[in-house]
N, C-alpha and C positions, 0 to 999 in steps of 0.2 A: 018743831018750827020749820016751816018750806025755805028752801034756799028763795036768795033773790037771783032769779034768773033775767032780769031786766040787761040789755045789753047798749053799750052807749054806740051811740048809730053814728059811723062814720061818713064825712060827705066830701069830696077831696075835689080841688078843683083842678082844671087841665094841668096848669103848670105843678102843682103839687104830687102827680098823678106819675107826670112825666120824669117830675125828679124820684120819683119811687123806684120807677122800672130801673130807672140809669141806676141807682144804687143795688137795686137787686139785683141784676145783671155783671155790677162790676165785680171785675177781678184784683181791682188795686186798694177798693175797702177792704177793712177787718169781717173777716166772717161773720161774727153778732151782728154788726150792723144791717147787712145784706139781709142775715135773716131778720132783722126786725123788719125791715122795708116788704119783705114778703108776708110778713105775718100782718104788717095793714092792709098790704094790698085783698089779701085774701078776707078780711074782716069789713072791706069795703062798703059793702051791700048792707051789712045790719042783719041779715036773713040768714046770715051762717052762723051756725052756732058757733061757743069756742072749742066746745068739745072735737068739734067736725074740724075746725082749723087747725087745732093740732093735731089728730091725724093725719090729716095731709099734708104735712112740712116734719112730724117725726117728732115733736116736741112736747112737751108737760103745757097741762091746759091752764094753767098757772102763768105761766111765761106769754101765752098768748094775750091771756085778762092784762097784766101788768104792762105789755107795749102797747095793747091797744089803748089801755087808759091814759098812758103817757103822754101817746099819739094827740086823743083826745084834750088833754089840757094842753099841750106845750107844741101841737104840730109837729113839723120835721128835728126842730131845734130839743125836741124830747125824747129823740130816740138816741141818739149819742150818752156816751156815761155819764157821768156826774161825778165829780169832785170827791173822792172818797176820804176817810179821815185818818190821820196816821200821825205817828212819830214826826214832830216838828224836827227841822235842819238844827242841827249843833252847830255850824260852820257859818257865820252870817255872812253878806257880802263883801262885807268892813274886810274879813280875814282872807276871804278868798281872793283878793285884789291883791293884799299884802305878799297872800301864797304866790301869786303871777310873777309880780314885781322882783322877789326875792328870786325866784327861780332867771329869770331873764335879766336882772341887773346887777346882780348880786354872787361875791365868789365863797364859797365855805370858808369857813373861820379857821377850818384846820389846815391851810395852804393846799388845799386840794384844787384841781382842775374844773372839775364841775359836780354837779350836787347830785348827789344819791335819795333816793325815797329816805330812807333813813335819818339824812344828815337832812333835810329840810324840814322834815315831821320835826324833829329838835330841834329847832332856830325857829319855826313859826307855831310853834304846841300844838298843833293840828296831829294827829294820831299818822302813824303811814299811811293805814291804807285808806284812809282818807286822800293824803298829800295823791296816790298812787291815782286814785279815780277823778282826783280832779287834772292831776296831769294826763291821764287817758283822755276826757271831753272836752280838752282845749287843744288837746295833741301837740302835748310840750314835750321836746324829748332833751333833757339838760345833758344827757348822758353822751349825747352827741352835738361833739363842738362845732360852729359853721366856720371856723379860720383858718385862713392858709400858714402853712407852718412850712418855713424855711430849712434846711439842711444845717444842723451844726459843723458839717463836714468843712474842714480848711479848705480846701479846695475843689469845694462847690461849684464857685463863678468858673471856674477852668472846663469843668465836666458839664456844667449846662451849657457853654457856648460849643464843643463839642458837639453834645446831640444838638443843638440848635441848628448850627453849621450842617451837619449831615442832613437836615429838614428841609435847610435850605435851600444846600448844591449835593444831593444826592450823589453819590459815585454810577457810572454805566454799568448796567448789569446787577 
């Protein structure tokens, strides 16, 4: 049986054309993308084969067929990935509010100062390292207190008006 060598004929119009280059060109997109933008641009004409386009961009002529047909159905909005399928979230939002809230309102049950991965994984049943990556992406850091903490020292008030007093009437010299 003969391959289908029929090739779907790309036709791009200025604006489309011009956002190709700028993605080709960029340096701030993800590499795949850049090269898809090059693998239409080169597929433009209809007249190139795909075999010939991927030799001249380095790539499997598979990859060529499959953006340019993308290209084809979906335009520019087809070259980006697609939603891939995976292990749903264990954590729903209900808990991960709870995890916030607890971390920022909330002091350890065991008269501790502030809360450890550990000691919150257990007070909210979230696993650590769970508790750990969600306090990484919100950049909570419980472990560090933000209050000013006075001197239990007797005579504190005497030794801070001291270095105060010198701040304020420096000695000559």
């Amino acid at each position: 049986m003969p391959k289908d060598t029929t090739q779907t004929v790309l036709i791009l119009t200025e604006l489309e054309r011009a956002e190709l280059v700028s993605m080709a060109r960029s340096r701030s997109l993800p590499a795949a993308l850049a090269m898809r933008a090059r693998i239409v641009l080169a597929c433009e004409s209809g007249t190139t084969p795909v075999l010939a386009v991927a030799r001249e961009l380095g790539i499997n002529r598979a990859t060529v067929a499959t953006w340019r047909n993308r290209y084809a159905q979906h335009r520019i909005a087809g070259l980006y990935d697609e939603l891939r399928p995976g292990r749903p979230r264990s954590v729903d939002d209900e808990r991960v509010a709870q995890l916030i809230a607890t971390t920022l309102h909330a002091k350890p049950a065991d008269g501790g100062t502030h809360w450890s991965t550990r000691s919150l994984a257990g007070a909210t049943g979230i696993s650590k390292s769970t508790v750990q990556r969600y306090l990484h992406a919100f950049n909570l850091k419980p472990h560090r207190v933000e209050t000013f903490k006075l001197s239990t020292d007797p005579l504190f008030i005497e030794k801070l008006r001291d270095v105060v007093g010198l701040y304020l009437n420096p000695p000559d010299n």
